[in-house]
Backbone as JSON Lines, residues from 0, in Angstrom:
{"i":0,"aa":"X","n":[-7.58,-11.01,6.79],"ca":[-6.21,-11.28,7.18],"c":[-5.57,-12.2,6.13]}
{"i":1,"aa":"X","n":[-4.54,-11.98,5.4],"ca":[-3.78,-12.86,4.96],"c":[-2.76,-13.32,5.59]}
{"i":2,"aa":"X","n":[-2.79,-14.89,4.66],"ca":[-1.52,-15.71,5.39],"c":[-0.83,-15.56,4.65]}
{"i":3,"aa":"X","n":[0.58,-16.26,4.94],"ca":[2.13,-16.14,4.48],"c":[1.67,-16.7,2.81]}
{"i":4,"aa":"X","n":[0.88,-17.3,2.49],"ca":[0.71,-18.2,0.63],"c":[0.59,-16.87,0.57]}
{"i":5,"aa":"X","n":[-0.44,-16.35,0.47],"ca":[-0.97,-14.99,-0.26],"c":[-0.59,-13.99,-0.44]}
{"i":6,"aa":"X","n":[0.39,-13.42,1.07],"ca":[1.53,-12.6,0.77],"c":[2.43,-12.85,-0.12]}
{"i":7,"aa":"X","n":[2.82,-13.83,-0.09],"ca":[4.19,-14.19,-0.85],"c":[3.43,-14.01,-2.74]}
{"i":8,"aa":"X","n":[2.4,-14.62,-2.7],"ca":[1.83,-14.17,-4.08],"c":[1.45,-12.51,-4.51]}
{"i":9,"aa":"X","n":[1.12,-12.25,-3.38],"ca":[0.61,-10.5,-3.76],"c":[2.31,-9.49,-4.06]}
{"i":10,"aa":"X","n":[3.14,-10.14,-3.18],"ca":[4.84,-9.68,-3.39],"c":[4.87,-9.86,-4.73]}
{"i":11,"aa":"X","n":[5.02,-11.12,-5.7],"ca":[5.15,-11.85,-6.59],"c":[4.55,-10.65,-7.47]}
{"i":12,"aa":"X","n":[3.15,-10.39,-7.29],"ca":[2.6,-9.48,-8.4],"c":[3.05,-7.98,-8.35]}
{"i":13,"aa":"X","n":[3.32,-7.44,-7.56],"ca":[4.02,-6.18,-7.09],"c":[5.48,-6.04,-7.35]}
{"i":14,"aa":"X","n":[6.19,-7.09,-7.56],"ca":[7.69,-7.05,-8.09],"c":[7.43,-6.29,-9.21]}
{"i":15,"aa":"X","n":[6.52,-5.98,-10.25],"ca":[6.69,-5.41,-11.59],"c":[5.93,-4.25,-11.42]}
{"i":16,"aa":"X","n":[5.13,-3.86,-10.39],"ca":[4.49,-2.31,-10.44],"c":[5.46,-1.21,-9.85]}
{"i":17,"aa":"X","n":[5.47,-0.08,-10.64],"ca":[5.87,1.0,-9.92],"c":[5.45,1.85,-9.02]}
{"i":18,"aa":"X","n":[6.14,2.22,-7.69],"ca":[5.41,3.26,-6.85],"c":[4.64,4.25,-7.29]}
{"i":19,"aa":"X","n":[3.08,4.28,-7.3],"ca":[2.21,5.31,-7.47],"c":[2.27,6.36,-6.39]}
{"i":20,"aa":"X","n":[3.13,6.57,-5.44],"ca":[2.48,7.38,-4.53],"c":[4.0,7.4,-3.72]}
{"i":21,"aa":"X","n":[4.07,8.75,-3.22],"ca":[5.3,8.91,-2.23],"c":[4.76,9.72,-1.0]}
{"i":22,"aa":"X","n":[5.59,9.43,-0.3],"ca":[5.3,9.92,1.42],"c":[6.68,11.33,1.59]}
{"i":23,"aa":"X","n":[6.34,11.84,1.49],"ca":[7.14,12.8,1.99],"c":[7.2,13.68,3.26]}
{"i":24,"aa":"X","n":[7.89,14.71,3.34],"ca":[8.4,15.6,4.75],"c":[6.71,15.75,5.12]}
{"i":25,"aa":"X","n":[5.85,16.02,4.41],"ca":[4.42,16.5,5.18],"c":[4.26,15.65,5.44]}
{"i":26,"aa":"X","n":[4.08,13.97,5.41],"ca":[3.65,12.77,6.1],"c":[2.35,12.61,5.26]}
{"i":27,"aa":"X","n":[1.53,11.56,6.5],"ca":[0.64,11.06,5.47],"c":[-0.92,12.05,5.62]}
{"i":28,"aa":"X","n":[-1.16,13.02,4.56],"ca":[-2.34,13.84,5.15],"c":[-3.67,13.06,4.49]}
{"i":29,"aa":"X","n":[-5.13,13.93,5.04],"ca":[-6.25,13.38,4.34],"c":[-6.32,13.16,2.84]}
{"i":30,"aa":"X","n":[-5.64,14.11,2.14],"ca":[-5.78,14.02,1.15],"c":[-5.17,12.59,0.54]}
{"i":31,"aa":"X","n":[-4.0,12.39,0.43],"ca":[-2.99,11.05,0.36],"c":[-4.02,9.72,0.72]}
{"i":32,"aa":"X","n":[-4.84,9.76,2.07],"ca":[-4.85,8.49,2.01],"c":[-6.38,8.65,1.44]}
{"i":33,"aa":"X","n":[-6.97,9.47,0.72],"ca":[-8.24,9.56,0.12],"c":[-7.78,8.77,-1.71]}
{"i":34,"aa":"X","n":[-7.39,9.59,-1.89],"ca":[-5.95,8.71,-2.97],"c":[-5.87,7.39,-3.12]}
{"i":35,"aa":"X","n":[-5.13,6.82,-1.96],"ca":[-4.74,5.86,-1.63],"c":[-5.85,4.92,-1.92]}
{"i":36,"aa":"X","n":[-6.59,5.16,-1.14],"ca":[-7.86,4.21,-0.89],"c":[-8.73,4.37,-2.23]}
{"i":37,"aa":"X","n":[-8.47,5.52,-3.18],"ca":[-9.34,5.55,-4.79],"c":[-8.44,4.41,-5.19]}
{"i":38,"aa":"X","n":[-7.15,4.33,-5.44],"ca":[-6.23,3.74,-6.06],"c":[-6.72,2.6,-6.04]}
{"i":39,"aa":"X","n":[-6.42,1.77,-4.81],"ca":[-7.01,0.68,-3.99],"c":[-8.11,-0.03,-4.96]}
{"i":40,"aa":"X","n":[-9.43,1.13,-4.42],"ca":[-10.42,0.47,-5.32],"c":[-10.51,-0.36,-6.91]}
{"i":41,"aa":"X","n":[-9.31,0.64,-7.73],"ca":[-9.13,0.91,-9.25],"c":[-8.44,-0.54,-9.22]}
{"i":42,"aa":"X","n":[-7.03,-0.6,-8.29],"ca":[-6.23,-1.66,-9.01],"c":[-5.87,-2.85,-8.27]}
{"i":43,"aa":"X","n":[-6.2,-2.86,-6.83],"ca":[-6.1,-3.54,-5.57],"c":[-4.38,-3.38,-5.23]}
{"i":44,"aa":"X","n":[-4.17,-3.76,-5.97],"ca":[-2.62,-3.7,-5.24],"c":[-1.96,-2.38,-5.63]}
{"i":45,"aa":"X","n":[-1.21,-1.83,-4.71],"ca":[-0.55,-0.87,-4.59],"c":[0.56,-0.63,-4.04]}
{"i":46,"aa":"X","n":[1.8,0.19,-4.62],"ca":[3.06,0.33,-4.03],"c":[3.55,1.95,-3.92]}
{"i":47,"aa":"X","n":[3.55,2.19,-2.27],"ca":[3.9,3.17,-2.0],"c":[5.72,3.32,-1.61]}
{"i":48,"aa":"X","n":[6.29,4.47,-2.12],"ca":[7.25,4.88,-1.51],"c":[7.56,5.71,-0.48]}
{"i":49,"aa":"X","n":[8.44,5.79,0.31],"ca":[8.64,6.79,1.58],"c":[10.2,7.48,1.68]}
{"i":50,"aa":"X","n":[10.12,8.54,1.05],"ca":[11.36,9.21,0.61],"c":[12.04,9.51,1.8]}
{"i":51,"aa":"X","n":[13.19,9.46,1.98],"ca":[14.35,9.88,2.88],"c":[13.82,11.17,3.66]}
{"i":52,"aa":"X","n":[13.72,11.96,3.53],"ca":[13.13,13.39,4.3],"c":[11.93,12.99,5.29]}
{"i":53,"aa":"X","n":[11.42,11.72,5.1],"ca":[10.22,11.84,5.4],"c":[10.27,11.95,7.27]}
{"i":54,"aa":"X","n":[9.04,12.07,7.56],"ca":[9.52,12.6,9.58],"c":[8.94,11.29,9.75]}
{"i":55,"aa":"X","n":[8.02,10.36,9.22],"ca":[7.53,9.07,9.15],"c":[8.35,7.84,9.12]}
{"i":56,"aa":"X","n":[8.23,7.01,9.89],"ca":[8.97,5.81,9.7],"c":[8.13,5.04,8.84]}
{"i":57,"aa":"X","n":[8.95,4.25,8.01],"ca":[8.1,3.55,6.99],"c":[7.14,2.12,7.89]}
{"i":58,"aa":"X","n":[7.29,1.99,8.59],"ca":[6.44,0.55,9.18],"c":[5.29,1.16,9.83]}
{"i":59,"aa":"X","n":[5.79,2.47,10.28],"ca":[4.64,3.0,11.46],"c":[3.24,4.12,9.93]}
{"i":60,"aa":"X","n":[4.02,4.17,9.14],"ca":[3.39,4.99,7.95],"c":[2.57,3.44,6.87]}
{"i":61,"aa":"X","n":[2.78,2.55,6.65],"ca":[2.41,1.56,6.24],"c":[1.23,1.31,7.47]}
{"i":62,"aa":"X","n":[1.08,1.12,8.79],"ca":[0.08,0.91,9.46],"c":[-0.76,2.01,9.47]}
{"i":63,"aa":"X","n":[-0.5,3.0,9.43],"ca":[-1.36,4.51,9.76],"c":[-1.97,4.45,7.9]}
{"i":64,"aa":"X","n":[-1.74,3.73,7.23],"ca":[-2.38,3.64,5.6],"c":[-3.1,2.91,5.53]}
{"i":65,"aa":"X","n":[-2.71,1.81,6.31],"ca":[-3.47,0.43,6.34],"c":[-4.84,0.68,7.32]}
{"i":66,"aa":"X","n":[-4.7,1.34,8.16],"ca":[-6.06,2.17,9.05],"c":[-6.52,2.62,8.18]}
{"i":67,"aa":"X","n":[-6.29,3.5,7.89],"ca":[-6.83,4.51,7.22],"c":[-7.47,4.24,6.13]}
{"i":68,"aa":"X","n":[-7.03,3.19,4.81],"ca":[-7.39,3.28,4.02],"c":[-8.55,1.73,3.82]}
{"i":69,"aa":"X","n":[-8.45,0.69,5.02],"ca":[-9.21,-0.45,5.3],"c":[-8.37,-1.45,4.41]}
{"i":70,"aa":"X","n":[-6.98,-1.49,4.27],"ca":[-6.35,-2.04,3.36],"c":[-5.12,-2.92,4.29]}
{"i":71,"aa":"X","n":[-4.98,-3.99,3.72],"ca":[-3.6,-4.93,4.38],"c":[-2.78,-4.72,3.78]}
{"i":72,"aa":"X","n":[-1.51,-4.62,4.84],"ca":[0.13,-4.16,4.67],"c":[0.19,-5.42,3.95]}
{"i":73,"aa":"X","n":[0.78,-5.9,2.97],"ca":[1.16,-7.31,2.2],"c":[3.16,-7.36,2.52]}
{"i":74,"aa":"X","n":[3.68,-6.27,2.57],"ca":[5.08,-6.37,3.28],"c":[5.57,-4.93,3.63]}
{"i":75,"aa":"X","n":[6.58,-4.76,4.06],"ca":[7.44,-3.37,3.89],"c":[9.05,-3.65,3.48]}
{"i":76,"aa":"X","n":[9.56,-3.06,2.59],"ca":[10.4,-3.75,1.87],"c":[11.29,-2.39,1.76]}
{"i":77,"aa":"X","n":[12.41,-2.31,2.46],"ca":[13.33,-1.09,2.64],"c":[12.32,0.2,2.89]}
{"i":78,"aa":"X","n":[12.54,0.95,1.77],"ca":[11.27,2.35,1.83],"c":[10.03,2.12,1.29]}
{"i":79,"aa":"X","n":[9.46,0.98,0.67],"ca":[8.56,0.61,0.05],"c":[7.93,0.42,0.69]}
{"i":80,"aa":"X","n":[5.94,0.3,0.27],"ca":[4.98,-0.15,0.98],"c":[3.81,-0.69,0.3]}
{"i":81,"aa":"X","n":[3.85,-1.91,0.36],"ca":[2.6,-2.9,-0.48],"c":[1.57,-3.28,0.57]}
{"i":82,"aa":"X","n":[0.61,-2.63,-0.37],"ca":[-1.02,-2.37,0.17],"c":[-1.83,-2.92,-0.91]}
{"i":83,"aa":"X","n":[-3.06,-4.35,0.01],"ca":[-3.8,-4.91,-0.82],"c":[-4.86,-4.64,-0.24]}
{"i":84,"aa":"X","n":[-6.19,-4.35,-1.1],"ca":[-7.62,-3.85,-0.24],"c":[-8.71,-4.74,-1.98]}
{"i":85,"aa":"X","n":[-9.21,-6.22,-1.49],"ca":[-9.89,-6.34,-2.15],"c":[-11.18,-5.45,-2.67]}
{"i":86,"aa":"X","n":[-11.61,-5.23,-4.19],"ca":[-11.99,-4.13,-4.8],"c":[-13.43,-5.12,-4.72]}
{"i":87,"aa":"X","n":[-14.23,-3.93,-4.81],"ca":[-15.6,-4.34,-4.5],"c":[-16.13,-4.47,-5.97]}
{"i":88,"aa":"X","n":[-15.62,-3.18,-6.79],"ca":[-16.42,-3.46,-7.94],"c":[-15.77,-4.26,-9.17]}
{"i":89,"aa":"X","n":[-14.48,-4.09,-9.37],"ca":[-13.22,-4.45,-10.16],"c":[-12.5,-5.29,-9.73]}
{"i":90,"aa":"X","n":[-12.72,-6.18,-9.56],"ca":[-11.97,-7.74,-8.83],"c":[-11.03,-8.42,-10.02]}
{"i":91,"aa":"X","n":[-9.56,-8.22,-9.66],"ca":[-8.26,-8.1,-10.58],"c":[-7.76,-9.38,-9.94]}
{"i":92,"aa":"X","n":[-7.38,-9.21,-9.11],"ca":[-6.29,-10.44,-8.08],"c":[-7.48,-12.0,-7.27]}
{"i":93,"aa":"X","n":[-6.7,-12.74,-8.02],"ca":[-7.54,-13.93,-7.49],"c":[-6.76,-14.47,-6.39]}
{"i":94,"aa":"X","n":[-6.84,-14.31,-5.19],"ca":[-5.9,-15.04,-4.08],"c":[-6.78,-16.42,-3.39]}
């Protein structure tokens, strides 16, 4: 679980990454959050988008990722979605 310091730092590092990943009209399938969760491993932090079409609400699609992929929501920010899942083998982010 992170607290409010750590969020606010993991935001901080995510202001400069671009969305790797979009949510669209199909929602979030196995494949996506298999993805997700490779990504995860590779870079720890991650920023998803959730395009207008989508049938997903972005808060309820940020929790169904965050299940899914064993990863913490760090915020939801309009259509955006920042996901941190400390990396087991590649340890990038010092919080």
């Amino acid at each position: 679980m992170l607290n409010s310091r750590q969020r606010s730092h993991l935001k901080r590092l995510a202001n400069d990454i671009k969305p790797i990943f979009q949510i669209g009209k199909g929602g979030i399938g196995d494949n996506a959050a298999i993805s997700i969760s490779e990504a995860l491993e590779a870079r720890e932090l991650v920023k998803i988008s959730v395009l207008q079409n989508s049938e997903v609400a972005t808060k309820e699609a940020a929790r169904e990722l965050a299940f899914q992929t064993g990863a913490e929501v760090v915020a939801v920010i309009g259509r955006k979605i920042i996901l941190y899942k400390e990396s087991k083998d590649k340890k990038r982010i010092v919080i």
